[in-house]
C-alpha angles and dihedrals in degrees: 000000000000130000093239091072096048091041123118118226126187085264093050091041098169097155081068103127087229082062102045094046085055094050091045088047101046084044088229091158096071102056129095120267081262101055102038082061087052098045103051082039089061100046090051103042087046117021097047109067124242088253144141113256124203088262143330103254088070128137119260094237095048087053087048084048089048088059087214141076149186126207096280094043100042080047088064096041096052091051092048086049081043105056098032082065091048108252122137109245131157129184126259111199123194128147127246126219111260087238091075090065101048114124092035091058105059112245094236077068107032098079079062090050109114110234105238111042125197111265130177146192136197122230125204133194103224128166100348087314139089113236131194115231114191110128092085090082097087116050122229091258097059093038088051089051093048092050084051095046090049111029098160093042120105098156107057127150100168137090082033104301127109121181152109086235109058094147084044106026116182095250110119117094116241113143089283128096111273125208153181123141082048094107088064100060120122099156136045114193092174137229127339119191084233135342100274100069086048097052091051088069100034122058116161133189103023133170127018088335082062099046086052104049091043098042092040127359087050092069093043089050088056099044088054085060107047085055096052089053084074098043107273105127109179112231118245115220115239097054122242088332089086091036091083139046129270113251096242090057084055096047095054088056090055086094104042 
């Protein structure tokens, strides 16, 4: 496998002394291939908060710092965990439908809200394949709220989950791709050795728009979630009609 998917950059900065005390801590390095996956996949998935960050183009070890991720950022962080244990990942940007992240976003911003928003996978090369992770974006606090809020609902793309399983989602880590923000996707830009060279290209949310949902609608994202972690899911107005995807966002996952 080559040495451009194993390299640090100054996104994916793994020789950062905040990343290599966690590795050593946690005592990564002695796992199998397998479980160190596993392992980075968990602690992202789970110790790093389902959250809005400053920005996407951020450090791994400031997002490790932040204590809280969104796709794109936990993105960063799990390649950064991955190489540093040696196993082979790249990036995969597309962009979601707004719509997957009402609820989260508060309706007095959403109508500010761009419409594609900037999305991203890992992926890892595990056992001769190539495998999407992407089910470590919520944490198991918000999933299991979600479950609770919608018991009866399989199909959801809203409050930042999409997927046909919401009450089994495919999260868990075991050797096989992993998803749950899949169901949103309307773009897909393709494969990027690592995010930096993604995020050259891809800037989102710039200007005073920018200044506004970083300065202020971020920290009322979070807040949303925090209290969703203990079972307060805001309501969205419309009904079930804006719980589930549109069919042109499925059709174009028919192929990935």
């Amino acid at each position: 496998m080559t040495d451009k998917f194993l390299s640090p950059t100054p996104i994916l900065d793994f020789n950062a002394a905040p990343i290599q005390n966690l590795i050593a801590a946690r005592d990564w390095l002695s796992l199998s291939q397998t479980d160190r996956i596993g392992a980075a996949y968990d602690f992202v998935r789970n110790e790093i908060l389902f959250g809005y960050n400053a920005r996407d183009a951020l450090s791994a070890s400031r997002i490790l710092a932040d204590g809280y991720g969104q796709c794109n950022t936990k993105a960063t962080l799990l390649m950064a965990l991955l190489r540093a244990l040696g196993v082979p990942c790249r990036f995969h940007g597309f962009t979601i439908d707004k719509s997957l992240q009402r609820g989260v976003v508060p309706e007095f911003a959403y109508p500010l809200t761009p419409q594609d928003i900037l999305h991203s996978w890992v992926e890892v090369y595990h056992d001769g394949e190539w495998l999407n992770l992407e089910g470590f974006i919520l944490d198991a606090q918000v999933v299991a709220a979600l479950q609770k809020a919608f018991p009866t609902r399989n199909t959801l793309c809203a409050y930042g989950a999409g997927t046909d399983h919401l009450q089994n989602p495919d999260v868990d880590w075991r050797g096989a791709s992993t998803y749950i923000q899949k169901t949103g996707i309307n773009q897909d830009f393709g494969v990027f050795d690592n995010p930096d060279d993604f995020y050259a290209d891809h800037v989102q949310l710039t200007g005073l728009r920018g200044l506004y949902f970083r300065n202020v609608v971020r920290h009322v994202m979070n807040r949303r979630l925090a209290k969703m972690r203990t079972g307060h899911v805001p309501v969205i107005p419309g009904g079930d009609q804006n719980l589930a995807p549109s069919q042109p966002f499925l059709n174009k996952l028919e192929a990935i």
